[in-house]
Phi, psi and omega in degrees: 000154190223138176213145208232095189135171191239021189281205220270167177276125181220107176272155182255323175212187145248146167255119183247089168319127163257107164275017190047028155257001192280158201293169199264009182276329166339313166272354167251014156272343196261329138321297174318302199270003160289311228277345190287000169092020205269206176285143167352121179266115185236116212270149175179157211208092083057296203123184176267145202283292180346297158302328170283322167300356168267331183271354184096356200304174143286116192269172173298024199246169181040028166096343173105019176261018191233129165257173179295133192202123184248127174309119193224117177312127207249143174238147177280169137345311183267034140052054169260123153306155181221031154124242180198147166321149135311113187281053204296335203297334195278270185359256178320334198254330197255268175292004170244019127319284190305306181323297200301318154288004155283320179271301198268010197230244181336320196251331164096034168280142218237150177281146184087001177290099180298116179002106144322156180262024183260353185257084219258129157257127141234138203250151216227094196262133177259095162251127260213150155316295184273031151233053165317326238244349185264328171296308166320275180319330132345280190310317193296342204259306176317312168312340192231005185217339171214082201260023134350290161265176178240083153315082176285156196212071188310318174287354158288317162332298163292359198041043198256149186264178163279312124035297162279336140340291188287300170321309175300337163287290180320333140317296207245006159231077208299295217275037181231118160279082180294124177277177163260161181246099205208150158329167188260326171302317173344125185295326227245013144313086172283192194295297176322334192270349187303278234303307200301320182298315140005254180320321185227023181185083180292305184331280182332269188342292197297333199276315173299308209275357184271328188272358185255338183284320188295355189302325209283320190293103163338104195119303156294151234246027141306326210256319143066068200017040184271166204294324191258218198197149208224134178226147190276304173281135176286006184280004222354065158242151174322112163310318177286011173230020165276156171246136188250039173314325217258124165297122173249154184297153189294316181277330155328297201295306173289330208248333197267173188195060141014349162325320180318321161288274231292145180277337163241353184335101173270347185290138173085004185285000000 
């Protein structure tokens, strides 16, 4: 979200970067919640990740001198794991949408035009009381790569956890089930969240087990010759042959949020 003063709180938009990958009930939350009448929803896009990471593209960050690359789990040769890809995608696909839309749509900036100094951007992250340590990092990255804005973070403000989310949903919107918002692809997935796109988003599913076989293909400007071989799953095995057997619990399903690894997570923001 994005709000412009340094007066009483007036959001001006919300923003949804979009990587045209998120599962599709995500998009039919996100209608639901245009329809409330609330600040502006402003959908804006990067391109589709999925696809650029298969053709090889070039993304827009550094000028198109970076291609698209999702941490994706690397195995060697001697078929030893060897950690995880470098990750551009939350960078190029997620913030600097936002930034770009923030600066040239809302402040009306010409590129390399600097803030007036009358002019205070703050931006409004739903980050949880139990994800501090993903907010520290927040803070630390603004500070040094956007010091422009101001990250505000209200449900800490609030001392509210997720936990106290769900709740508060569940009063006052019961019969509505907010998904999380993250690629179908995503490395930072867990079984449980595997299982359930499996189980209940056959599209999502078949669209993951197609980006995790192209990472492999010899040749191709995924794989784009590196030595060892790349997975979507930390088992580094072929997503369609881990096995996800194990039924997870309705709090398995609600409670992990996977965050703990990522250095910046804008995702699901």
């Amino acid at each position: 979200m994005f709000m412009r003063g340094a007066g009483e709180a007036q959001i001006d938009a919300a923003i949804f970067a979009d990587t045209q990958e998120e599962p599709g009930d995500v998009y039919s939350h996100l209608e639901w919640l245009e329809s409330l009448g609330g600040p502006p929803i402003l959908r804006r896009t990067a391109g589709r990740l999925g696809d650029d990471l298969m053709a090889g593209r070039r993304t827009v960050g550094q000028g198109g001198n970076r291609f698209a690359t999702i941490p994706a789990f690397t195995l060697s040769e001697e078929s030893k794991p060897g950690g995880m890809q470098r990750r551009q995608c939350s960078r190029d696909y997620k913030t600097d949408v936002i930034e770009t839309t923030i600066r040239r749509e809302l402040l009306g900036l010409k590129p390399g035009q600097r803030i007036p100094k009358d002019i205070a951007v703050h931006q409004y992250l739903g980050i949880s009381l139990d994800e501090g340590g993903r907010a520290r990092r927040i803070k630390a990255m603004f500070a040094k790569k956007t010091k422009w804005s101001t990250p505000r973070f209200p449900l800490i403000e609030l001392w509210m956890t997720r936990a106290d989310c769900l709740t508060w949903l569940a009063k006052h919107y019961p019969a509505r089930q907010v998904p999380r918002s993250a690629c179908v692809f995503c490395p930072y997935h867990s079984d449980a969240e595997w299982f359930r796109i499996r189980e209940a988003d056959p599209e999502g599913w078949a669209r993951a087990v197609a980006i995790d076989a192209a990472l492999r293909v010899d040749g191709t400007a995924a794989k784009r010759g590196l030595d060892g071989k790349l997975f979507i799953h930390r088992s580094c095995k072929p997503l369609d042959l881990v096995q996800l057997d194990t039924r997870p619990t309705k709090r398995d399903l609600q409670m992990p949020m996977s965050f703990y690894q990522e250095c910046e997570g804008v995702c699901g923001v």
